[in-house]
VEXDREN-2710 file (C-alpha; in Angstrom, 1 decimal):
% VEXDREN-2710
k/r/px/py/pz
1/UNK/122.5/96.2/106.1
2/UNK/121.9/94.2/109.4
3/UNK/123.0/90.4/109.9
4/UNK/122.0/87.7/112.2
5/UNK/124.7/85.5/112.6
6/UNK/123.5/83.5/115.6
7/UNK/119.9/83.2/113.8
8/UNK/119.8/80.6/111.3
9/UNK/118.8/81.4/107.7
10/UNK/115.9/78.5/107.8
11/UNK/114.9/80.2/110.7
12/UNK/114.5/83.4/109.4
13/UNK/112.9/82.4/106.1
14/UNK/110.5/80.3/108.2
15/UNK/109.5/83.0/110.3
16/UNK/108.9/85.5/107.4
17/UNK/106.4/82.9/105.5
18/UNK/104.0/82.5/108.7
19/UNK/101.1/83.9/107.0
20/UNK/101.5/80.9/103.9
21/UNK/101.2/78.4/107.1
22/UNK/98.6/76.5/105.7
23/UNK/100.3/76.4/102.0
24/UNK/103.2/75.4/103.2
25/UNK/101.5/72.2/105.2
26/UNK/99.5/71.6/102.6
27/UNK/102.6/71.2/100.0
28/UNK/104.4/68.7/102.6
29/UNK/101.4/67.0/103.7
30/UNK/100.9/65.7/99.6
31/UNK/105.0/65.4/99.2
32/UNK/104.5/62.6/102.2
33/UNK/101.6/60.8/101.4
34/UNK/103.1/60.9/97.3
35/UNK/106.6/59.4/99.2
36/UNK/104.7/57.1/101.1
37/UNK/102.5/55.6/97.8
38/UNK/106.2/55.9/95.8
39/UNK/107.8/53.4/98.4
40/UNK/104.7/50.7/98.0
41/UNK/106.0/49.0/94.9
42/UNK/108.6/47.6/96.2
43/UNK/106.0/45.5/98.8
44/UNK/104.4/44.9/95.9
45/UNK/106.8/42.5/94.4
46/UNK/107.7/41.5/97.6
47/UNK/104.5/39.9/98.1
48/UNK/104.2/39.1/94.0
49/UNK/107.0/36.6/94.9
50/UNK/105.7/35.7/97.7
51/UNK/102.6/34.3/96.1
52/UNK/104.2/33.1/93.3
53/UNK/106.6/30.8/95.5
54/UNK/104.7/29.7/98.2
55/UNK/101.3/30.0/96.5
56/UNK/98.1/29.5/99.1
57/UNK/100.2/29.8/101.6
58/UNK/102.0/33.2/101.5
59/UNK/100.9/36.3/103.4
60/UNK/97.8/37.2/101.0
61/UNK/97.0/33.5/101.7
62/UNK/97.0/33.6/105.3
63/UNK/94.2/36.4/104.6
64/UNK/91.3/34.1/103.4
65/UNK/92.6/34.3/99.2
66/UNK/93.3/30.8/98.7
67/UNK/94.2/30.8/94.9
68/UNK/96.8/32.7/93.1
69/UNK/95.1/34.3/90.5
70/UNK/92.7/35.9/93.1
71/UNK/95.8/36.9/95.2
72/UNK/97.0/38.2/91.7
73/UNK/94.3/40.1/90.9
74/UNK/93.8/41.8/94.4
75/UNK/97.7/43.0/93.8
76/UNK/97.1/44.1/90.1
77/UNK/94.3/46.3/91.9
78/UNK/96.2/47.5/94.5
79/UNK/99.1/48.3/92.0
80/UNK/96.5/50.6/90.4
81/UNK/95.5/52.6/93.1
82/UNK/98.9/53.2/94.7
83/UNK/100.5/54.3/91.3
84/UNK/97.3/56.7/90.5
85/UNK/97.6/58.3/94.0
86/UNK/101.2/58.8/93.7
87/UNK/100.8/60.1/90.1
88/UNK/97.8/62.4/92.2
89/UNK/99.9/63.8/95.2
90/UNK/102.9/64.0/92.9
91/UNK/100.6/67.0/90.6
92/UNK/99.2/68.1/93.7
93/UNK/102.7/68.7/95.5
94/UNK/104.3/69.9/92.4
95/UNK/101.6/72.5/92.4
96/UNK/101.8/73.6/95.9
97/UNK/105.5/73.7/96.2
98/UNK/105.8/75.9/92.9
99/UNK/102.8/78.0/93.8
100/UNK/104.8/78.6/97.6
101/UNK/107.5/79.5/95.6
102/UNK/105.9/81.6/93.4
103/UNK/104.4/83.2/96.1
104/UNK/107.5/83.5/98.0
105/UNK/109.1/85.2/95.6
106/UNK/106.4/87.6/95.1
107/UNK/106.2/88.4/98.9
108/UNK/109.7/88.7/99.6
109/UNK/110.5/91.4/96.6
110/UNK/107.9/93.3/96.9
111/UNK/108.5/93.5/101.3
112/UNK/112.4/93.7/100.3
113/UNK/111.3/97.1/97.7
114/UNK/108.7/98.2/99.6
115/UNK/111.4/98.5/103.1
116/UNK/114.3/99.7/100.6
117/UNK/112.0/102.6/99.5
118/UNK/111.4/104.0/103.3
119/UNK/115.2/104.3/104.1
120/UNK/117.2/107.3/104.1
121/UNK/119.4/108.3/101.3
122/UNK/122.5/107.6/103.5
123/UNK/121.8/104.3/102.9
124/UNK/122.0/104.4/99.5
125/UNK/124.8/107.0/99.1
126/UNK/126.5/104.2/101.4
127/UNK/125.5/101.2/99.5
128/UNK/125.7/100.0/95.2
129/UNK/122.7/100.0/93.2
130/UNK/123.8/96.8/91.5
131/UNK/124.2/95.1/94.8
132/UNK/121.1/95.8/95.7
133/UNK/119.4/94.6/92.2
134/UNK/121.2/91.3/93.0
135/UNK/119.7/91.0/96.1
136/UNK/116.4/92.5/94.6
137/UNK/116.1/89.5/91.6
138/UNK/118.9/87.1/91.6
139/UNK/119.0/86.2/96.0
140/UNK/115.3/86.1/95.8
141/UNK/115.3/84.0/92.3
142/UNK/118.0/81.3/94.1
143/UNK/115.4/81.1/97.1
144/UNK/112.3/80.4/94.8
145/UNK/114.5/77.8/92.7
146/UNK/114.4/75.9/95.8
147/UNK/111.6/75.9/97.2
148/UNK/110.6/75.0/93.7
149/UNK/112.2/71.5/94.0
150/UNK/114.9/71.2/96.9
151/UNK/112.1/71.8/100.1
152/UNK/110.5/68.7/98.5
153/UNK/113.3/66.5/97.9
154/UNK/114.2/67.4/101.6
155/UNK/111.3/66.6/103.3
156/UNK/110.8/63.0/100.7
157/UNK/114.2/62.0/101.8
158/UNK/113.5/62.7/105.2
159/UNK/109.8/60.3/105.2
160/UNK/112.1/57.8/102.5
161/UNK/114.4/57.2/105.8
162/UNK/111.8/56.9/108.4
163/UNK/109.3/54.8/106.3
164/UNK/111.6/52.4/105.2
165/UNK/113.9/52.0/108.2
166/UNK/110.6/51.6/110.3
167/UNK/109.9/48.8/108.1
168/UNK/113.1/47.0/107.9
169/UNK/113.5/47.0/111.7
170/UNK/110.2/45.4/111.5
171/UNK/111.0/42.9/109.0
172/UNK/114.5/42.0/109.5
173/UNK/116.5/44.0/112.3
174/UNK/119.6/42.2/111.3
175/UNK/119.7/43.2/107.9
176/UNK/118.0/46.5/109.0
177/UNK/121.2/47.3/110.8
178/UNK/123.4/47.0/107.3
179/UNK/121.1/49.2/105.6
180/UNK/121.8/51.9/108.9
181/UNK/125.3/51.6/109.3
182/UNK/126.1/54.1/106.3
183/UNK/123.1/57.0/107.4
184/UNK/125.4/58.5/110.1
185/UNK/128.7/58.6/108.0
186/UNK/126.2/60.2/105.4
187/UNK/124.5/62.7/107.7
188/UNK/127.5/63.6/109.1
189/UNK/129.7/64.0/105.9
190/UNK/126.6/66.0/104.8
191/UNK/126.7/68.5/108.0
192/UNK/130.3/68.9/107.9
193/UNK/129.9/69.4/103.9
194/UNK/127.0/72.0/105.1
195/UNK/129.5/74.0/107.3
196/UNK/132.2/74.6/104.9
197/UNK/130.0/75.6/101.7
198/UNK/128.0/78.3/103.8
199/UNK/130.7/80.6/103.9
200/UNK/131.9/79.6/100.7
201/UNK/128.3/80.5/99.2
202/UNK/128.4/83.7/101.1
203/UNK/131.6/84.7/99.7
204/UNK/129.6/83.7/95.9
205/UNK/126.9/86.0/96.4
206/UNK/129.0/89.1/97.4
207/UNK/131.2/88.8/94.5
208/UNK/128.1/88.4/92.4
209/UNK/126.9/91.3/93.7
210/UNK/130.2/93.5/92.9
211/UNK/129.7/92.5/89.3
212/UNK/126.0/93.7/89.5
213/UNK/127.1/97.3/90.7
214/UNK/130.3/97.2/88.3
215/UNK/127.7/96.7/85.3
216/UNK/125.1/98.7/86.8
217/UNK/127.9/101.3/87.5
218/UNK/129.4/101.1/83.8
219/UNK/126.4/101.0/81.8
220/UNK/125.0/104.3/83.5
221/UNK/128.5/106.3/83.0
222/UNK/128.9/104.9/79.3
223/UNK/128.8/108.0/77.8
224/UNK/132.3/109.5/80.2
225/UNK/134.1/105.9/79.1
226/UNK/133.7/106.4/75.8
227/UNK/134.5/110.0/75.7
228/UNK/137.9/109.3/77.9
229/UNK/138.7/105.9/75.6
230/UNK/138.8/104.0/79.1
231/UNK/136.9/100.6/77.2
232/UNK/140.0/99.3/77.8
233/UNK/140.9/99.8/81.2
234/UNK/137.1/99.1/82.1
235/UNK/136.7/96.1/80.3
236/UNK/140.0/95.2/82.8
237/UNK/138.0/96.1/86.1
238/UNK/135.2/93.3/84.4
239/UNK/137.3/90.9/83.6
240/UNK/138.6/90.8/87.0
241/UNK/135.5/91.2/89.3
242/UNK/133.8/88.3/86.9
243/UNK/137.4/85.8/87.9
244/UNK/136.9/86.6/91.4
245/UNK/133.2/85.5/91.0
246/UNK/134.6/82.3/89.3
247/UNK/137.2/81.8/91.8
248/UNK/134.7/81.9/94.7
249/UNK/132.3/79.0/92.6
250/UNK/135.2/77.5/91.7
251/UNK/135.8/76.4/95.1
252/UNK/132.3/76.1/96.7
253/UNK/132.0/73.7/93.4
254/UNK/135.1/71.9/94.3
255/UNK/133.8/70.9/97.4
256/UNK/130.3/70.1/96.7
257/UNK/131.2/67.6/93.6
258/UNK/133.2/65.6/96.3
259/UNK/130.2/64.6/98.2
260/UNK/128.1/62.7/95.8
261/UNK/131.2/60.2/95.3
262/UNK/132.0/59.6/98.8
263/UNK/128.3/59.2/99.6
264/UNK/128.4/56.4/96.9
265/UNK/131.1/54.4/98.3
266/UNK/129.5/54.3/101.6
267/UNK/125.8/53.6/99.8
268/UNK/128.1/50.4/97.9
269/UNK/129.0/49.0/101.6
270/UNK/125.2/48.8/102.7
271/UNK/123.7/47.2/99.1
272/UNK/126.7/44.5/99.1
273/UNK/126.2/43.6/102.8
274/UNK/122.3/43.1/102.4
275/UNK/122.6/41.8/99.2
276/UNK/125.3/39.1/100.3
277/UNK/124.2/38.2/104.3
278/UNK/119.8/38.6/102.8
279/UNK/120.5/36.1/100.1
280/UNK/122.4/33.5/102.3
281/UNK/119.7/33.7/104.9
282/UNK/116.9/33.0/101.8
283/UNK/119.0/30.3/100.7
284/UNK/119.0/28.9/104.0
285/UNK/115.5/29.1/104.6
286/UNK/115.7/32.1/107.3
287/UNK/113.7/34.6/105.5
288/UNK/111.2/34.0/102.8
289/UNK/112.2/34.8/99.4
290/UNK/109.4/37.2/99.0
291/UNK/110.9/39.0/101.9
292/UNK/114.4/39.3/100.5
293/UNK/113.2/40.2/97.2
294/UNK/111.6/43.3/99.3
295/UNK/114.4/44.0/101.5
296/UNK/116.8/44.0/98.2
297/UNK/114.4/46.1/96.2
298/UNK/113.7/48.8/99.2
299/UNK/117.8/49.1/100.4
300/UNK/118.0/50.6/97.1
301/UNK/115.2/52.9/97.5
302/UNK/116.6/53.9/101.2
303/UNK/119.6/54.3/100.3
304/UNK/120.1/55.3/96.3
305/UNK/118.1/59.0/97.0
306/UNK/121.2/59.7/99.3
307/UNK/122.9/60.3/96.6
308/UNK/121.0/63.1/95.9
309/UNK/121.9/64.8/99.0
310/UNK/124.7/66.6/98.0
311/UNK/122.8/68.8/94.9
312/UNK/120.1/69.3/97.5
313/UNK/122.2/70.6/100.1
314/UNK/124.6/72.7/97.5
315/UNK/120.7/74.3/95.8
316/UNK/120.3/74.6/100.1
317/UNK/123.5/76.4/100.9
318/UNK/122.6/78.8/97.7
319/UNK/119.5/79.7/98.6
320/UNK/120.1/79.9/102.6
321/UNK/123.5/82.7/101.3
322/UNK/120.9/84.5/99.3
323/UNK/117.9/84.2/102.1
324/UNK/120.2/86.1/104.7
325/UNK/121.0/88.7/102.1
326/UNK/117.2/89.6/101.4
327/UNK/116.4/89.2/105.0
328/UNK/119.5/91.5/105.5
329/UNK/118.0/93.7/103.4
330/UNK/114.2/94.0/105.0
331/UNK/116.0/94.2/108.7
332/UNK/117.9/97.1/107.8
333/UNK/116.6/99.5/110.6
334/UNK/114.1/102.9/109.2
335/UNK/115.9/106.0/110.8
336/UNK/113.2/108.4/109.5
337/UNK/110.0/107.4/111.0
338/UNK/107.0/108.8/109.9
339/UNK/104.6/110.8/111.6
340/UNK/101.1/110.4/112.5
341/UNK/99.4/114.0/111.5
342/UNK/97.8/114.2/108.7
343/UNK/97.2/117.6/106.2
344/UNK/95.9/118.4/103.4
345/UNK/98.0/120.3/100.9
346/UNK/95.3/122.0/99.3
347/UNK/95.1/123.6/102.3
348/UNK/98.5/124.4/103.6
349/UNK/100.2/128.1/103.2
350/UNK/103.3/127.4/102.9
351/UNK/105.3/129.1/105.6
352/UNK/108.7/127.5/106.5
353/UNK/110.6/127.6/109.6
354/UNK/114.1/126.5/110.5
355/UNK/114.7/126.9/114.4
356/UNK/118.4/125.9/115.3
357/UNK/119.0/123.2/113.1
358/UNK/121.9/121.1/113.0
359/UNK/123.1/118.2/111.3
360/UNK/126.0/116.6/109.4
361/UNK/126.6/113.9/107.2
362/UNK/127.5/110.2/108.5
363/UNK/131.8/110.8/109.6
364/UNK/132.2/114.3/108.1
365/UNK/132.3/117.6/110.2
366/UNK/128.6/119.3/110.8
367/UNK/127.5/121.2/107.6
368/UNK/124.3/123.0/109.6
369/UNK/125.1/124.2/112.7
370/UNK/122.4/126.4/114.6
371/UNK/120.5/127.4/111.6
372/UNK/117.9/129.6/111.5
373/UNK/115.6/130.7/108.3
374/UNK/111.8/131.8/108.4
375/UNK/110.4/131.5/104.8
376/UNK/107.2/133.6/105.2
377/UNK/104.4/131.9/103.1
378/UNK/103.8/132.6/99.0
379/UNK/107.6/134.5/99.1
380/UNK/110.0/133.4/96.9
381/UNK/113.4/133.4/98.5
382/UNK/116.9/132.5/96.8
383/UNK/120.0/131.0/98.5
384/UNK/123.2/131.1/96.9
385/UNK/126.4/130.5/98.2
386/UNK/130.0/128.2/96.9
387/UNK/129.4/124.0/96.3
388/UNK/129.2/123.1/100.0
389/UNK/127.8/126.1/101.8
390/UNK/124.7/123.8/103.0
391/UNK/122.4/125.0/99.8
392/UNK/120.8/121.6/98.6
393/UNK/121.6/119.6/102.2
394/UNK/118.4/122.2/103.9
395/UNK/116.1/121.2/100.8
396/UNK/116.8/117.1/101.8
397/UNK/116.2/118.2/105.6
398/UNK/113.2/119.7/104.7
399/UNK/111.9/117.2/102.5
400/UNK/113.2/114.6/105.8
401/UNK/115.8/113.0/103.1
402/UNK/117.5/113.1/106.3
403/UNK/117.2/113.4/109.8
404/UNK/118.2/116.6/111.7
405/UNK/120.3/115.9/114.6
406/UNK/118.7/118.7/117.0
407/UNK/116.6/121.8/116.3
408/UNK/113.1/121.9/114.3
409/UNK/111.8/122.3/110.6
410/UNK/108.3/123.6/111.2
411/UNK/105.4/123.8/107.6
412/UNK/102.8/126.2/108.9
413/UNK/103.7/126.4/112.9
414/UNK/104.0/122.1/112.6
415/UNK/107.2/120.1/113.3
416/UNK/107.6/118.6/110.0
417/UNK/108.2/115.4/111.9
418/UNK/105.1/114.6/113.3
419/UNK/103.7/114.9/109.7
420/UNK/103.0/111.9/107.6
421/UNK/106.0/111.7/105.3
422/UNK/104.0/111.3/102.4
423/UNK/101.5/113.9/103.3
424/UNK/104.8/116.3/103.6
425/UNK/106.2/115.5/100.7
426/UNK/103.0/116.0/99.0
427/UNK/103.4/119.6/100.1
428/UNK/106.8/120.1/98.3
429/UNK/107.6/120.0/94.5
430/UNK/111.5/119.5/93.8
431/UNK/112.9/120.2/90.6
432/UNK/116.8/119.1/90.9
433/UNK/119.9/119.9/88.7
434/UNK/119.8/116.0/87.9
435/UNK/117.0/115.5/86.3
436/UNK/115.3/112.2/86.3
437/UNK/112.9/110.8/83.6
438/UNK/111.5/107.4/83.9
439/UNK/111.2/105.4/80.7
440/UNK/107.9/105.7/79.2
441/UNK/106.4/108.9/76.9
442/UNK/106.8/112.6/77.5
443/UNK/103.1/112.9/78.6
444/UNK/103.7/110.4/81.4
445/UNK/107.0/111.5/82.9
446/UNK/104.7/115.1/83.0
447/UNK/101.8/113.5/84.6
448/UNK/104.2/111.5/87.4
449/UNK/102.8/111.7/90.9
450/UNK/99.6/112.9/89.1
451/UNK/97.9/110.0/87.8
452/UNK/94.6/111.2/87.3
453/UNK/95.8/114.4/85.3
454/UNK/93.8/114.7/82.3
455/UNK/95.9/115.1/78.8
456/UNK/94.9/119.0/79.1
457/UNK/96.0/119.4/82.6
458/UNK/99.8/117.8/81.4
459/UNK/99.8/120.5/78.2
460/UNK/98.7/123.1/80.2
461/UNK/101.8/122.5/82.8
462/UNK/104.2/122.2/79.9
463/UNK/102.7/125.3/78.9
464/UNK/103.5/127.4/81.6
465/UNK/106.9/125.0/81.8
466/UNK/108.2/126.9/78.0
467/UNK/108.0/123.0/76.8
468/UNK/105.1/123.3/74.4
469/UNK/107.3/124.4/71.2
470/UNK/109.6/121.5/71.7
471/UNK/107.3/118.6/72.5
472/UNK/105.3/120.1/69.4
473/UNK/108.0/119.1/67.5
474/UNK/108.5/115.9/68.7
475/UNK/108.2/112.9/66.1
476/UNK/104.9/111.4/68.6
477/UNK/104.5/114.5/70.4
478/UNK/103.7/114.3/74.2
479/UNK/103.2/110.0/73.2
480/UNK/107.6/110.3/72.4
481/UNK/109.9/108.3/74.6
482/UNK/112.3/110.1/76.5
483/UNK/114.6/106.9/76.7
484/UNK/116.2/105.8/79.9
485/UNK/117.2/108.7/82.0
486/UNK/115.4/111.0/79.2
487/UNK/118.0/110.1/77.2
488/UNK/116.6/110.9/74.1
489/UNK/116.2/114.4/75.5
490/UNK/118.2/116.9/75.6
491/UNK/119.8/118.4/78.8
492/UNK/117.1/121.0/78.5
493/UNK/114.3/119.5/77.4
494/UNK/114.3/117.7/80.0
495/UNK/114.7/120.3/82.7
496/UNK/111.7/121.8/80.8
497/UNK/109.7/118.4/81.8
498/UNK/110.8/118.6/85.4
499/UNK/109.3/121.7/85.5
500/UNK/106.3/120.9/83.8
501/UNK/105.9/117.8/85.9
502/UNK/106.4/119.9/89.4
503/UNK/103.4/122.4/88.3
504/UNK/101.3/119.8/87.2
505/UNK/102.0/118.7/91.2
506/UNK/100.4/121.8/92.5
507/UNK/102.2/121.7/95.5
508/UNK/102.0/124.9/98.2
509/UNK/105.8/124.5/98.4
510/UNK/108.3/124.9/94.8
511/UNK/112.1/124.2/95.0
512/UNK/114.3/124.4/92.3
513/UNK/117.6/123.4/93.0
514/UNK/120.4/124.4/90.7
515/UNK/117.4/123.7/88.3
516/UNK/119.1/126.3/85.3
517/UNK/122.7/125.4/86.5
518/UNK/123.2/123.1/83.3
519/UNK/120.8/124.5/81.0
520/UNK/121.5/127.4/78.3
521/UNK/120.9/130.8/78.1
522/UNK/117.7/130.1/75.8
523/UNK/116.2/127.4/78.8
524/UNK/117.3/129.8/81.8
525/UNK/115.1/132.5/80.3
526/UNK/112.3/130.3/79.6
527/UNK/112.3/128.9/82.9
528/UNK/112.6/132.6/84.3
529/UNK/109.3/133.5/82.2
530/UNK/108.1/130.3/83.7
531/UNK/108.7/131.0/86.9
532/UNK/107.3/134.5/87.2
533/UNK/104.1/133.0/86.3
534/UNK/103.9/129.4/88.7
535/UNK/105.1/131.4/92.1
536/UNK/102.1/133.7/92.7
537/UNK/101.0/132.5/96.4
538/UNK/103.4/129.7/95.9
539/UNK/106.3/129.1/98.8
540/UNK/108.9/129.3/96.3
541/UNK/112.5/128.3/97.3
542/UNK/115.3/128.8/94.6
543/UNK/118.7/127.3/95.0
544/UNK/121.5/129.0/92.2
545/UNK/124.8/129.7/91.3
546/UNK/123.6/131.9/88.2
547/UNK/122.7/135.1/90.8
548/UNK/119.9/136.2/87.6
549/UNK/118.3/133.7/88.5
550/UNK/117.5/134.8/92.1
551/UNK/117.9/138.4/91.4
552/UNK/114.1/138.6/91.5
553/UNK/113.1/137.2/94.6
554/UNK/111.4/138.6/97.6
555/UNK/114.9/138.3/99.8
556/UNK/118.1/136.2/98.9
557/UNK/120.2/134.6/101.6
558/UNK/123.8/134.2/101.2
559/UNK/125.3/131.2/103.1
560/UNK/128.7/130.7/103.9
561/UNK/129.8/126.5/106.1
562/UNK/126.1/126.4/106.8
563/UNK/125.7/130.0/108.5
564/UNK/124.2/132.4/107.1
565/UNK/126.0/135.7/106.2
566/UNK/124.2/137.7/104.5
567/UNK/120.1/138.5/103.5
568/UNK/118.0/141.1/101.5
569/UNK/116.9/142.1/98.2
570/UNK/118.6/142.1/95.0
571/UNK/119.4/145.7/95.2
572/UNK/120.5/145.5/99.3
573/UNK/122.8/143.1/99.0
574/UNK/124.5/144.9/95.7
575/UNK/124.8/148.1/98.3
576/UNK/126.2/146.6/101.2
577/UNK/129.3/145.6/98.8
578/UNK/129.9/141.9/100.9
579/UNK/129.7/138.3/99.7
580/UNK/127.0/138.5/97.1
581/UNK/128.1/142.0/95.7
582/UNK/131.4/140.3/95.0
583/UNK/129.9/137.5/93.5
584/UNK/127.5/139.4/91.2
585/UNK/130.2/141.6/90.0
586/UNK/132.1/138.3/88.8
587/UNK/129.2/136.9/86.9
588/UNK/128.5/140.2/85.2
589/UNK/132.1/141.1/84.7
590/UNK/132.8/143.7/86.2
591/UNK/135.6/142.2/88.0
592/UNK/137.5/139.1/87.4
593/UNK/137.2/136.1/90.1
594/UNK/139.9/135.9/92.6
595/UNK/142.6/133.5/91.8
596/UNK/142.6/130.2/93.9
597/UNK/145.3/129.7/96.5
END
């Protein structure tokens, strides 16, 4: 993933919510105006005392309301409206601000997904599940935590400070100045506080992220721990990615829990001084005692919601390490662009062309160099050849897993990459060695990628897939759940359902990749049977290490470090007595396999 280290998080966040513009005014527009009705109280009982005291003459007085119960009853009235529209903009902003956040959280993970699913599998061979699931729930959850309650608490503090200094100054400039003379220490504690936890928070959410891919990484290999007794040893690995994520709280916390303290003391110096140098100038007939009583009561609501600072920027810091993370994420440049031509795969033949095609993985020596292969369309053509030859890494370059470094992969006389990608891949049905189900029943792992299948289109492809017998037999029948993974499957079952779910596709183009390399004898033949049916005037591309499995196709390549070395027939290549003869005679035992040096 990308960063932006000169680019602030705010910035970024900021920039990403334009099109909630008018939520997010709306929000901070009812958190002023509820700040603004929550700091008239305390002029309230300023001019309560004021009455009280100096009766038809204090300030109401001066107004034309000569008694005191009138003067009384006009601040009983007021008191009523001010506290029902604070009580009003207090729903209204807790509504907005939850709603934004809500919302925020919505936006963000589904533009966050939506991104992840248009990268290239590099990125993901190069990056942790788990990390990204962190990123995916728990960065974006920590974001909509505070705009839940920290924006607010922000942007009150910010209108307590303006409101009520504006005031003092007003009233008493004097005394204003003591309530003042702690803000800077305050806002610069809190900045300097602000710089050291952002790298501290950083360092929190990458460590929270290893223990998301260590989990992710365990639960999803728990079968290999348990058969190699390694609970143990694993549990170890746990234990010490989990300290490390305590380590790296443990000192973010360490220096956030000093701030509220040290922001107290300084708080403590302005209350004393107003409290002491206010009341002498009251007792000495300087300031009215209605106005003291104010200037006392509103010091504390300036300054006593600094001491909230420091949670509201530790929640900030959080969300701010976790913002740059998901922004990280959506930044993350596309390498495989789409392309703008659209087809219709009812319509295409099928005819595949590879036209000096080379390419190697990120850092490793080129595994395709120069290739050429012309599938002809509705042929079915085998390639075999040792782990590494290039076999599966031409299926991902056609499919545009990746992108070819130079050369061409033409469908039907068109460079595959001026294609739309989905249109493409609409053209091509995979069935892999590793065979994904999604959780959910049978019938709808069959019908996935074919959501308006009808229940007898999905027995019809498990049909023709050999799966009928089995599914029969299962306790719900095509309404079972497979489990996670298929789990509940076995290995051949569920290569039975790949199939299935690849003829329900319809697709012009058919690849099975090492799809009977873990299978039995019993599967391979139904998928042979299978296969001799679903690849009339089907492009048919079949990648194996069991040569039976190819033995029938129109020609059979033989590649050897992404060249290839040999091609023919079943019977052509047996006669020439190279590569594939050798390797047939091993399989059917006619001669043992050479010893490895």
């Amino acid at each position: 993933m990308i960063s932006h280290p000169n680019k602030s998080a705010l910035r970024r966040l900021i920039g990403s919510l334009n099109n909630y513009r008018l939520l997010i005014l709306s929000a901070a527009a009812c958190s002023v105006l509820n700040k603004i009705f929550d700091l008239a109280p305390p002029v309230l009982i300023g001019l309560s005392v004021d009455v009280v005291v100096r009766e038809q003459n204090s300030w109401l007085g001066s107004l034309g309301f000569q008694s005191v119960p009138s003067q009384l009853g006009i601040l009983t009235f007021l008191s009523f409206v001010i506290w029902s529209a604070e009580s009003f903009f207090e729903y209204l902003y807790s509504y907005l601000w939850r709603n934004l956040a809500q919302t925020t959280q919505h936006s963000l993970r589904i533009k966050a997904y939506s991104h992840l699913q248009k990268l290239d599998l590099a990125f993901f061979e190069n990056d942790s599940s788990g990390r990204l699931l962190t990123v995916l729930n728990d960065d974006i959850n920590q974001l909509e935590r505070f705009l839940d309650h920290g924006a607010n608490q922000i942007l009150q503090l910010i209108i307590t400070v303006v409101v009520i200094g504006g005031a003092m100054a007003i009233i008493s400039p004097g005394v204003a100045l003591l309530s003042f003379l702690p803000i800077p220490i305050i806002l610069w504690g809190s900045i300097n506080f602000q710089k050291k936890l952002a790298p501290k928070y950083r360092e929190v959410r990458e460590r929270a992220g290893d223990i998301a891919a260590r989990l992710s990484n365990n639960l999803g290999g728990m079968l290999t721990i348990k058969s190699f007794a390694t609970e143990s040893w694993e549990l170890e690995k746990i234990k010490n990615d989990s300290n490390a994520y305590r380590k790296s709280n443990r000192k973010a916390i360490k220096l956030s829990a000093a701030f509220i303290p040290l922001i107290r003391f300084a708080i403590l110096f302005a209350f004393v001084a107003i409290l002491l140098v206010g009341g002498l100038k009251a007792w000495r007939g300087e300031m009215p005692i209605g106005t003291y009583s104010f200037l006392v009561f509103i010091t504390q609501r300036l300054l006593w919601p600094l001491t909230t600072l420091g949670h509201t920027l530790d929640e900030y810091q959080r969300s701010m390490a976790s913002t740059n993370r998901v922004l990280d994420l959506i930044d993350t440049p596309i390498k495989i662009s789409s392309g703008t031509k659209n087809i219709n795969p009812n319509k295409i033949l099928g005819r595949v062309e590879f036209e000096n095609v080379e390419f190697n993985y990120k850092g490793r020596q080129p595994i395709i160099s120069k290739f050429n292969l012309k599938i002809s369309a509705g042929k079915t053509i085998g390639i075999v050849g040792a782990t590494g030859s290039g076999k599966s890494t031409i299926i991902k370059l056609l499919l545009r897993l990746y992108q070819i470094k130079q050369g061409k992969i033409k469908l039907d006389g068109d460079n595959i990459d001026s294609i739309d990608l989905k249109d493409l891949r609409r053209c091509i049905a995979l069935v892999s060695q590793d065979v994904y189900l999604f959780h959910g029943t049978v019938g709808e792992n069959i019908a996935y990628g074919s959501p308006t299948a009808s229940h007898e289109m999905i027995r019809n492809a498990a049909k023709l897939a050999e799966a009928t017998e089995f599914i029969e037999n299962l306790p719900n029948k095509y309404n079972t759940l497979v489990g996670e993974r298929g789990q509940r499957l076995s290995g051949g079952q569920r290569q039975r359902i790949a199939l299935a779910r690849a003829i329900l596709k319809n697709a012009p183009i058919l690849i099975l990749d090492e799809a009977t390399a873990a299978v039995d004898n019993e599967t391979e033949a139904a998928i042979q049977r299978s296969l001799s049916k679903i690849t009339k005037d089907r492009t048919t591309i079949v990648i194996a290490h069991r040569l039976s499995t190819v033995r029938n196709a129109d020609e059979i390549i033989v590649l050897e470090k992404g060249q290839i070395v040999e091609s023919g027939t079943h019977e052509i290549l047996i006669s020439k007595n190279g590569p594939y003869s050798d390797l047939w005679k091993v399989q059917a035992g006619l001669q043992k396999e050479a010893p490895i040096s």
